[in-house]
VOGU-3710 file (C-alpha; in Angstrom, 3 decimals, decimal comma):
1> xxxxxxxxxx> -66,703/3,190/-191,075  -64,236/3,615/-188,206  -60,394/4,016/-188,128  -58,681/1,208/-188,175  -54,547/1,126/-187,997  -53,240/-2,274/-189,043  -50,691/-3,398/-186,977  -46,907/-1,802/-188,857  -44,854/-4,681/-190,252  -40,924/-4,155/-190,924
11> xxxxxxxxxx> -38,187/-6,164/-192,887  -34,718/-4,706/-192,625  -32,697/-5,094/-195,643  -28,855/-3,731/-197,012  -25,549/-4,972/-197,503  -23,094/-2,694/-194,790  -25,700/-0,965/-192,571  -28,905/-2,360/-192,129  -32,015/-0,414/-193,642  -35,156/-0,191/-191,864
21> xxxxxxxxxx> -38,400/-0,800/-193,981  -41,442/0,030/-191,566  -45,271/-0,257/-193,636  -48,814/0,335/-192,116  -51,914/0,658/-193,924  -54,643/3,246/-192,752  -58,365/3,001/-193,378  -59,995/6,096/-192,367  -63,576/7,275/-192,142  -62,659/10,763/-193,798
31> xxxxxxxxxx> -61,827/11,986/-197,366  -58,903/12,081/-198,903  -58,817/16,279/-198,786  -59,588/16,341/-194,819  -56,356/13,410/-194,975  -54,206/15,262/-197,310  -54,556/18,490/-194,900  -53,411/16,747/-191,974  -50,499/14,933/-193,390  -49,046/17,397/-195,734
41> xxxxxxxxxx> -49,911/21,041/-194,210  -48,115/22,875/-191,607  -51,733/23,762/-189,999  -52,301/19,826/-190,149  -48,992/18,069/-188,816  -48,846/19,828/-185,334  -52,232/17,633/-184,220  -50,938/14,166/-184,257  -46,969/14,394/-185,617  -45,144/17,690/-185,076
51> xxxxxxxxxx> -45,124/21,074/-185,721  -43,745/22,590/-188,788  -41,267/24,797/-188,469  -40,444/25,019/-192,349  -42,520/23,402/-194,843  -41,843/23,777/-198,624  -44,921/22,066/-200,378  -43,123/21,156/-203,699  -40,768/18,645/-204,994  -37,372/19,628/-203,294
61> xxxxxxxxxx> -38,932/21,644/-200,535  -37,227/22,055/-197,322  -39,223/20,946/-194,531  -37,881/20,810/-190,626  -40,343/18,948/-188,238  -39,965/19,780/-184,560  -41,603/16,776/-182,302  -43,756/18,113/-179,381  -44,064/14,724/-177,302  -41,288/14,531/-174,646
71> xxxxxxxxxx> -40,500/17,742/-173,330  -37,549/18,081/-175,413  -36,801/20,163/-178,631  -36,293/17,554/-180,912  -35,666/18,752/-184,666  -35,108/17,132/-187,641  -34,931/18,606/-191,421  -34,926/17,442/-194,372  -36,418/17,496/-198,170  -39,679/16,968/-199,585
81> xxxxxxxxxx> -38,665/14,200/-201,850  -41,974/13,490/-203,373  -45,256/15,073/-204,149  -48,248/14,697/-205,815  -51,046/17,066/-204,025  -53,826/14,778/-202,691  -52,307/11,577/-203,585  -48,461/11,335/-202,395  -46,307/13,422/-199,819  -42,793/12,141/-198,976
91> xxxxxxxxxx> -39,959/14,008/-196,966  -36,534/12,791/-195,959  -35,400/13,552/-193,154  -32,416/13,456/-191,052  -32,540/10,656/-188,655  -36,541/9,060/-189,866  -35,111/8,919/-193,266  -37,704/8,182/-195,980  -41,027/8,884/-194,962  -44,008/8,653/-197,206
101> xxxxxxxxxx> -47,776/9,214/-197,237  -50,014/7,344/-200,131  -53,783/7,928/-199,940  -56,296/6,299/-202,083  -59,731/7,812/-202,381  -62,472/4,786/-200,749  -65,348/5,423/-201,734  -66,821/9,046/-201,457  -66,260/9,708/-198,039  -63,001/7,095/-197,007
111> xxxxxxxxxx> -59,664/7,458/-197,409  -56,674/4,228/-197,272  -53,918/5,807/-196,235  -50,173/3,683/-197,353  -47,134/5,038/-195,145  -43,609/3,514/-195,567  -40,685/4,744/-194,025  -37,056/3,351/-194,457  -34,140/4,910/-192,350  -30,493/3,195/-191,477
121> xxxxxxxxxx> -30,766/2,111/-187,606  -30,924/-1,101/-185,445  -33,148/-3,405/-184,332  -34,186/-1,231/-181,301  -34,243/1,739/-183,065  -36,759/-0,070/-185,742  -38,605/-0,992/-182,522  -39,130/2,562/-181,423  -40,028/3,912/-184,721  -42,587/0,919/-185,174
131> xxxxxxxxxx> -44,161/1,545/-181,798  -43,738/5,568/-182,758  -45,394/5,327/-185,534  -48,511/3,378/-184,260  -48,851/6,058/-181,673  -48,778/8,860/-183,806  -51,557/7,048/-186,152  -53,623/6,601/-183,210  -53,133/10,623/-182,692  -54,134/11,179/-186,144
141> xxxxxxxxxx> -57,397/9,258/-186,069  -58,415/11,211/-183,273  -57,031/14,694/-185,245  -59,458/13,832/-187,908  -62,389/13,414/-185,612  -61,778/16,957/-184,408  -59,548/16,224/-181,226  -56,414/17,670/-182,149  -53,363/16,465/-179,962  -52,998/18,552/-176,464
151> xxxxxxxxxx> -49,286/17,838/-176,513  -48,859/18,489/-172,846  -51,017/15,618/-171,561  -48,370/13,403/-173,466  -46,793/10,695/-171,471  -44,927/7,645/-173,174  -46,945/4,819/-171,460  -48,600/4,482/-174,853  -45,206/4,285/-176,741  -43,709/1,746/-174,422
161> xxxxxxxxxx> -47,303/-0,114/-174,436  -46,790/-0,556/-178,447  -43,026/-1,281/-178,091  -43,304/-4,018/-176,128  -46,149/-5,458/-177,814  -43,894/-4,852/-181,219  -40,846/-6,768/-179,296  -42,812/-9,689/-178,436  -44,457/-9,885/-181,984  -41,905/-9,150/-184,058
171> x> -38,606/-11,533/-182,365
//
């Protein structure tokens, strides 16, 4: 089995502000436990996402991801809004709002990994967050096969690769 990212669908939905709903669906080649530590452990996150500056696992935990792609110091803090060790890890956070990891066991050796995240934002925000999102996936498929992120190689050539591929499916 090899990774395989589906391609992120979105609907946006609300009555005053629109609300973002972004979904992809993960299979990986790696159990759930290997999954689970790169998702929803400080020691994990920093390989494909962002490091952890605070991380509260538990219900209610403050958490405060600082993104390493860019060059810039780019913060954002929230809440760990749900959690269910190995199976569920959600935080919301200031400006990616709702963001949540599902994983379902495939197998003895696969793992399906369910992320949705809504936030409150416009169509080009949804657009960069789509084409984010697929980018960091990418990074994490290659974190779980042992190459880990060297986040000073990062360029966004990839990012604007996805975007406009996202732009031209997705209008």
């Amino acid at each position: 089995m090899t990774a395989t990212i589906g391609q992120g669908t979105s609907r946006t939905g609300g009555s005053t502000r629109s609300t973002q709903h972004l979904q992809y669906e993960l299979h990986l080649p790696h159990p759930v436990d290997k999954v689970w530590a790169a998702v929803a452990t400080p020691g994990g996150l920093p390989g494909w996402l962002a490091a952890a500056d605070v991380f509260e696992p538990r219900l209610g935990g403050a958490v405060t991801l600082r993104w390493l792609n860019g060059g810039e110091d780019v913060t954002h803090s929230g809440r760990v809004t749900a959690w269910d060790p190995g199976v569920v890890a959600e935080y919301t956070i200031d400006l990616h709002g709702r963001c949540r990891f599902h994983l379902e066991r495939v197998g003895t050796t696969g793992t399906t990994l369910r992320f949705t995240n809504e936030f409150e934002g416009d169509d080009a925000l949804r657009l960069d967050c789509l084409a984010g999102w697929h980018d960091h996936f990418g990074l994490l498929s290659d974190a779980l096969d042992g190459r880990p992120k060297d986040w000073s190689t990062w360029n966004p050539a990839r990012w604007q690769e996805l975007r406009d591929t996202y732009a031209r499916d997705t209008t």
